[in-house]
N, C-alpha and C positions, 0 to 999 in steps of 0.2 A: 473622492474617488476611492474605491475598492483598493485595503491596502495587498500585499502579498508575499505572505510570509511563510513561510516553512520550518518546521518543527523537524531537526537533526541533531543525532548523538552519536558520539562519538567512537568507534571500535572499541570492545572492551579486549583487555590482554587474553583472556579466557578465548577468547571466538572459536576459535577450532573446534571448544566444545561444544560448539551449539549443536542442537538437535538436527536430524535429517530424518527423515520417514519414506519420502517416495523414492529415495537415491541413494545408490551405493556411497560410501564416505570416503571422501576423500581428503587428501592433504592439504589442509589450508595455508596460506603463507601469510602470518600476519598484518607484517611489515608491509608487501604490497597490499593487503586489503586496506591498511590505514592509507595508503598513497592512490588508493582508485575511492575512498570515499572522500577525500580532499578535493581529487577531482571532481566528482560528482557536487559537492558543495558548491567549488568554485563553480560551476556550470548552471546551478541554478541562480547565483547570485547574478551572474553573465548574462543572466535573461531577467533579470529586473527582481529577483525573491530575494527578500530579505530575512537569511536563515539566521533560528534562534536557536541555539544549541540548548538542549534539555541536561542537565547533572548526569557525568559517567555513572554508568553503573557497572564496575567493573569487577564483579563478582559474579554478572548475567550477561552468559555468553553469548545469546540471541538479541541482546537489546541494542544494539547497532538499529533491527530493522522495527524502530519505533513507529513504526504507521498500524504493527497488530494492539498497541498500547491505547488507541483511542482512535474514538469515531464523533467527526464533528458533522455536523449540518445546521444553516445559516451560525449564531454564536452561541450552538449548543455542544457540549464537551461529552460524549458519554465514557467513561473509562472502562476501558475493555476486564476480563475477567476470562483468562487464557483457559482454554479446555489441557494446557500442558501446564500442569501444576507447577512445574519449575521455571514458570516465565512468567508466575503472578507479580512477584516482587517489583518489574520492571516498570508497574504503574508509577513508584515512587518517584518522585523530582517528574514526570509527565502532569500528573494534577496540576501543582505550584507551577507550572509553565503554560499552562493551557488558562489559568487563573489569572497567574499575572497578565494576560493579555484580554483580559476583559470578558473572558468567558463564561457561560453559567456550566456548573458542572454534575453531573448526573453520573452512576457509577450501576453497572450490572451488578446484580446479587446472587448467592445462591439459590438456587440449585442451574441457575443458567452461566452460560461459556461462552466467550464471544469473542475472536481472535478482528483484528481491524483487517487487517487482507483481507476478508473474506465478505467487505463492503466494496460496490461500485456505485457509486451516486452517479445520474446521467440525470442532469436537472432535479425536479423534484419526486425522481423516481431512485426506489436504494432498493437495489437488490443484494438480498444477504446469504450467502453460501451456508447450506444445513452441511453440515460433515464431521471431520474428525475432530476441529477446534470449536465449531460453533455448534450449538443445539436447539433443540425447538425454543428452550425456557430464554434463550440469548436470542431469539429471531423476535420473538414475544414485547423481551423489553427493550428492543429498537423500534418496535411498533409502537410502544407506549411513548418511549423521547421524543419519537417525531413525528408522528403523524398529529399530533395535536398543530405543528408548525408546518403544516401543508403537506408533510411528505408520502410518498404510497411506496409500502414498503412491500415487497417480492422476493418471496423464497425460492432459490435456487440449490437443485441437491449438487452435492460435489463428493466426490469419491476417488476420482483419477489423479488430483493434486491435492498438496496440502492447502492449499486453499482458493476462493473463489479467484482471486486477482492473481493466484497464478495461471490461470487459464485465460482469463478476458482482462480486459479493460476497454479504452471507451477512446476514439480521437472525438477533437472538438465541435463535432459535426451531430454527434450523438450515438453515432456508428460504433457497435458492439465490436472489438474485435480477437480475436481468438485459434487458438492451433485444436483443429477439432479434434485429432485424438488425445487431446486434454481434457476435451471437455461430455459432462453428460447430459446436457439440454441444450444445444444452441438455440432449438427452433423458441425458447424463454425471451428472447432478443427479439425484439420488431426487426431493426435493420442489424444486419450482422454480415463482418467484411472475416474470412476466414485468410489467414497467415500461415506463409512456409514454414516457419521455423518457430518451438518452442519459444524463444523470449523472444521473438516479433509481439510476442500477444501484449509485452508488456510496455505502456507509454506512458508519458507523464505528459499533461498538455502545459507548455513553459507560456504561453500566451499569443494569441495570433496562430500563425500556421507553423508554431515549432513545438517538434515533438522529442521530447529526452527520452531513447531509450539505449537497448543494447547494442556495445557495438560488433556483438555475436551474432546479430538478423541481419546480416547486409544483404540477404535475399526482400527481406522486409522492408528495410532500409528503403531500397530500392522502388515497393511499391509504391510506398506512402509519398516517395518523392513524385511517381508517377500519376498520384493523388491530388497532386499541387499543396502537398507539404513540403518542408524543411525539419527533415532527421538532424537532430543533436546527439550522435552517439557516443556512449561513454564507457568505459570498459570495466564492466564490473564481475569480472568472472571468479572472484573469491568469493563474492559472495553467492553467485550464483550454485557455487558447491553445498552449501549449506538452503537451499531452497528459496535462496533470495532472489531480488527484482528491481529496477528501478525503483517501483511505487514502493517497496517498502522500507525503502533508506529514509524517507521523509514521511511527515503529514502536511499536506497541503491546505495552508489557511485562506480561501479567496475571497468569504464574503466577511471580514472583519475589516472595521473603518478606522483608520487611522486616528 
């Protein structure tokens, strides 16, 4: 069986510093963000993921949301290569973590930029957000990692968020879904379910018909139940001051074999 494992690390003391770009700044608490990313752990754990904490990095204020540090598909690692110079560092102890578990590992190079938010895999289709963090030369060498291994890779422009997966993400159905004045293609989606509320758009599929997201979209909440889902909400509103999301507290490992 498919093991299912989650790559998380843990708040660094700096966080408040971390970057914002679409959002006025605001005051972070750190202490509760360490105790809503506990939760969140424990939450995934609670649904069967067996999370592997990656080495603090606690001199990189944004490396809490370890999912812009790497992009996997089937047991390929590709190490991201941030368009914000000050969050390159945070590859370090990600490699040695994506390694020790069996992975082969592949790294973007100059002259391309390539933030992991700004990936939705929906099977073997990955669509990758052009924008602030990602570039053409970074959309390029995710064509190159994988489409050798089945994948068809689809550029999506982004502009309106810092990155793709703050806008969309995907339930387990394949259904795109999204707060459209976030977004600037939706018609890029075959199937596309559009959502109330800013972080409605964002879910984590925990296995089966349970969805981890915010528990800021109880507009959302509410439809996906209406969906014949089961919402797991979690409150992550520290992080969301700093442009964060469920999906990018973790990386989601589902086709590595035990």
């Amino acid at each position: 069986m498919p093991s299912k494992k989650a790559l998380v690390r843990r708040p660094a003391p700096c966080l408040a510093e971390g970057l914002v770009t679409h959002v006025e700044r605001e005051e972070v608490d750190v202490d509760r963000a360490v105790r809503q990313w506990e939760a969140y752990t424990e939450a995934l754990r609670a649904h069967g993921w067996e999370t592997v904490e990656v080495d603090p990095a606690d001199d990189c204020p944004d490396s809490v949301f370890v999912e812009d540090t790497v992009v996997m598909f089937r047991n390929v690692a590709l190490i991201a290569r941030s368009g914000a110079e000050s969050r390159r560092a945070e590859t370090l102890g990600v490699e040695e973590a994506v390694a020790s578990l069996g992975c082969s590992v592949n790294w973007v190079w100059e002259p391309g930029t390539l933030d992991g938010g700004d990936v939705l895999k929906i099977g073997d289709t990955v669509y990758v957000g052009r924008g602030g963090r990602t570039n053409a030369a970074g959309v390029q060498q995710v064509r190159a990692a994988f489409e050798p291994l089945g994948a068809r890779v689809v550029a999506v422009p982004v502009a309106k968020v810092l990155h793709l997966k703050s806008a969309v993400t995907a339930l387990p159905d394949g259904t795109v879904v999204g707060h459209i004045p976030h977004m600037d293609a939706p018609s890029l989606f075959p199937r596309f379910l559009p959502v109330p509320e800013p972080s409605g758009a964002h879910v984590v599929c925990l296995g089966g018909d349970k969805l981890l997201m915010a528990a800021s979209a109880p507009k959302t909440a509410e439809l996906f139940a209406d969906l014949g889902y089961e919402p797991v909400p979690v409150d992550v509103g520290e992080f969301e001051k700093l442009e964060g999301c469920v999906t990018c507290l973790s990386v989601r490992l589902r086709d590595l074999y035990a």
